[in-house]
N, C-alpha and C positions, 0 to 999 in steps of 0.2 A: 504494500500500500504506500503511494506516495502522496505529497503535499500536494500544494496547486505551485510550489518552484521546480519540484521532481518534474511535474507537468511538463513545465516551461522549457525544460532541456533536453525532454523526449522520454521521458521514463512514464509506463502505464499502471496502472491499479493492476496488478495479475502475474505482471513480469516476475520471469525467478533468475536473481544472479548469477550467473556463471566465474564471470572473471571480470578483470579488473584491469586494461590495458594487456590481457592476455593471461596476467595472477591470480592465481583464487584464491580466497581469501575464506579462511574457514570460520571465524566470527561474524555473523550476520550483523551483530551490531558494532564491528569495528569497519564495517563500510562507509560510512559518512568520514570519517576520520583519515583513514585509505586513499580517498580521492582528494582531500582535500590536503596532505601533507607532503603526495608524492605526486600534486598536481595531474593527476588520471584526465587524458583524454578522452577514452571511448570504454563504453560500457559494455558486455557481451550479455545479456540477456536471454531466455527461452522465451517467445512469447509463441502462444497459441499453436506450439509445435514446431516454431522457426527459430531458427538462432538469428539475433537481429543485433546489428552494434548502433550504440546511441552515442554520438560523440557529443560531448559538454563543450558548453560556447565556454572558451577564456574567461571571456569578460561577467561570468557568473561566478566567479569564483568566490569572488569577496561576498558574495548573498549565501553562497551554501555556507561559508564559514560560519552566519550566522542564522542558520535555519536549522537547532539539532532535530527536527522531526521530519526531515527530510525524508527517509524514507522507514518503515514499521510494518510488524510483521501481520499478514491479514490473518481475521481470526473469525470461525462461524460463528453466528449470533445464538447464544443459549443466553435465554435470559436469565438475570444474576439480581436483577431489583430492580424498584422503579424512584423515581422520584416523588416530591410529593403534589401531591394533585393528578399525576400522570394521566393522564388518555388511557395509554393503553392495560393500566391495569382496570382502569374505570370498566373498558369494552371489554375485561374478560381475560386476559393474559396475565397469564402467574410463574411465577419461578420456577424454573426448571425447563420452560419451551425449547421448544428448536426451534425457531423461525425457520422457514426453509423458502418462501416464493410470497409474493404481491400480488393478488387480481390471477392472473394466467400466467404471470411470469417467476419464473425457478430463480430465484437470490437467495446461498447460503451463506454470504458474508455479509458482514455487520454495516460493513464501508457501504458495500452495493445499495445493498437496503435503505440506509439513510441518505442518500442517493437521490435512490429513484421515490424516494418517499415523496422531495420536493416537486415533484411536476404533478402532486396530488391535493395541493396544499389546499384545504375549505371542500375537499370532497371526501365521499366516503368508498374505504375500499375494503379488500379480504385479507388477510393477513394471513397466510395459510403455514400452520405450527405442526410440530409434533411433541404430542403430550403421554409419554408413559406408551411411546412407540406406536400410538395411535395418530393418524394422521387428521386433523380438522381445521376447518376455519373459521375463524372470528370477526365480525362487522368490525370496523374502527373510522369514524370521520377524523382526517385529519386536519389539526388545525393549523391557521396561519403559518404560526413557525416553523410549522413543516417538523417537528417533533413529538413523538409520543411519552417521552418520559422513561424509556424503556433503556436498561440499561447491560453492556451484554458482561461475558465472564472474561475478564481478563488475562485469567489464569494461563499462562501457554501450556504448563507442562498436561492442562487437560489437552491437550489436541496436539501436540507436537512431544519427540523425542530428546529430551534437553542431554546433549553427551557434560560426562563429571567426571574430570580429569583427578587424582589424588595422587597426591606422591608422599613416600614416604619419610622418616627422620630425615635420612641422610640422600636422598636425593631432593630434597627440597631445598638444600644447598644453593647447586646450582643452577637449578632452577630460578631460583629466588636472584640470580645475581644476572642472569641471562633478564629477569624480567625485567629488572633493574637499567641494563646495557637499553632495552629495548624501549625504557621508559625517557632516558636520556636523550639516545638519539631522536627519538619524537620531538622533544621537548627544544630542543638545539633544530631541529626542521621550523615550529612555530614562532618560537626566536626569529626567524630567518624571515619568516612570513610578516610579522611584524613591520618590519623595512622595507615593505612591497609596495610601493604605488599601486603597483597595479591588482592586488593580491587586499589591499587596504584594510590590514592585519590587526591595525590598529583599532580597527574600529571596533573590533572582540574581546577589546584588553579589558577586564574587571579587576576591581578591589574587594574591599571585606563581604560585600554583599554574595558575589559570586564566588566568593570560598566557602562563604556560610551555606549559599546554593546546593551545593557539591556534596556536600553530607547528608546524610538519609536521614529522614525526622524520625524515623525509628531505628533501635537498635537493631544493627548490625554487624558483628564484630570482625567479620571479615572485609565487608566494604570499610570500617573505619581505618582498620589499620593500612588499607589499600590505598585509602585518599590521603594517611598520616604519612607511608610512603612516598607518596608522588608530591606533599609540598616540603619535604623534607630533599630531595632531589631538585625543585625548583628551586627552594632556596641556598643550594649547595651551586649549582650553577651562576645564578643570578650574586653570589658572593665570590665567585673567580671571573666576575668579566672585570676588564681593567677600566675600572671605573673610581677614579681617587675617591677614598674614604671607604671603600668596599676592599676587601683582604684582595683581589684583584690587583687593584691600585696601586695596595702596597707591594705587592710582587713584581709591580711593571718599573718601579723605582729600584726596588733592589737589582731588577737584571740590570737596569742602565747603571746602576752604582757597580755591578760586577764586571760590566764591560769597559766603563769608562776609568774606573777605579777613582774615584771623586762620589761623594756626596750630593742629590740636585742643590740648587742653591736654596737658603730657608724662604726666600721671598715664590719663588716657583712652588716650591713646595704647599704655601699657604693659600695661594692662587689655585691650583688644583684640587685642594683641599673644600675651599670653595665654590668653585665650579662642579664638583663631585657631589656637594651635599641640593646642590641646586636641579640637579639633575635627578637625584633621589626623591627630591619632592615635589620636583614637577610630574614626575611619571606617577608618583603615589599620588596627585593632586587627578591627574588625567586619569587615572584606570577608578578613582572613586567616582569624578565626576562623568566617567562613561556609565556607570553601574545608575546612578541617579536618574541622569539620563534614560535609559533600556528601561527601569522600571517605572519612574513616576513621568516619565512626558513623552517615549515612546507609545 
């Protein structure tokens, strides 16, 4: 299932991933991230029994950096609850349905459905379910907004086969230090993209708001220590760019004092020191006021 920018550069509700400028990539959900770190041109897709390549316009690059629901995995509609007031529990729909079709038309997905709901919107139609493997249909007028209130099951691992890699003591080692390598090099690609005119990296940078983002409202002790690793690597990076005032800095001084065999002068020295701290908070001033921005006036 894609957005309306997935849309936009050729990708369709149904497509199933292949590869990735020719790589497969076995994380379905590290494909957004894939395309946009190693700049992927052309997508290889199944569609409707063809293999089809959808090549990305350049110049969308800097939009998918900020679109993470870019693309998401489609899911049949079993309803899971409704909202309150809903329609469609009003008309007779209860937890546990299958949706399966509209009127005369077969839609087993949640996407489709909601969909085709809107070319119905102030009429009434069949909603045709399966309840306890009996197959029936329910009246429902739809209203205006073109939604029933009907909400579907999220759950993947009801409908899909989730693979669950575990390693043991002592191969978690290396593992752990490969994921680490892998985390870096990412992380030094985004860096990179940052400085893009044309890539307009910038525009994605956040502050406290989008760290606090990044953390699950609920406990999870595996995602915590995952995201306590990765700003633990960001800020280990982000402390060896040679940026005076940052341990960076100070190491870009020492080689010049190891090459030159002299000391910078104290007056250079306090100048950089300066510029260094200037630089620290304009970027911490820019990535809070991007975060401000994105949430209260985007």
């Amino acid at each position: 299932m894609v957005d309306s920018l997935g849309q936009e550069i050729g990708l369709r509700n149904g497509d199933k991933i292949i590869t990735l400028d020719g790589r497969e990539v076995e994380n379905f959900s590290k494909v957004p991230m894939e395309i946009i770190l190693n700049e992927v041109q052309t997508i290889q897709v199944e569609r409707e029994g063809q293999m089809v390549d959808v090549a990305i316009p350049q110049d969308k690059m800097s939009e998918l950096m900020q679109a993470p629901g870019l693309i998401s995995v489609r899911i049949p509609f079993h309803v899971a609850g409704f909202s309150k007031g809903s329609i469609g529990k009003e008309a007779g729909l209860e937890k546990g349905d299958i949706i399966v079709g509209l009127n005369d038309s077969s839609i087993i997905f949640f996407d489709a459905f909601k969909t085709a709901l809107q070319d119905f919107k102030g009429e009434e139609v069949n909603v045709n379910v399966f309840r306890n493997d009996e197959p029936m249909s329910i009246a429902v007028t739809v209203p205006e907004e073109g939604l029933l209130g009907v909400a579907p099951n999220g759950n993947l691992t009801e409908f899909f086969e989730l693979e669950e890699i575990k390693y043991g003591f002592f191969e978690s080692f290396p593992k752990g230090i490969e994921k680490a390598g892998t985390t870096l090099v990412n992380y030094v690609k985004q860096l990179k993209l940052l400085f893009s005119p044309k890539n307009k990296g910038y525009e994605s940078l956040g502050g406290f708001l989008t760290i606090g983002s990044i953390f699950s409202t609920s406990w999870d002790w595996h995602h915590f220590w995952n995201i306590t690793a990765f700003l633990s690597i960001l800020l280990a990076v982000m402390n060896i760019l040679p940026i005076p005032a940052l341990d960076g800095g100070h190491v870009m001084f020492l080689l010049y004092e190891m090459i030159t065999g002299r000391q910078p002068h104290e007056k250079v020295m306090e100048v950089a020191q300066v510029v260094g701290m200037v630089l620290l908070f304009s970027l911490l001033l820019f990535a809070n006021g991007n975060d401000i921005y994105k949430h209260f006036f985007k």
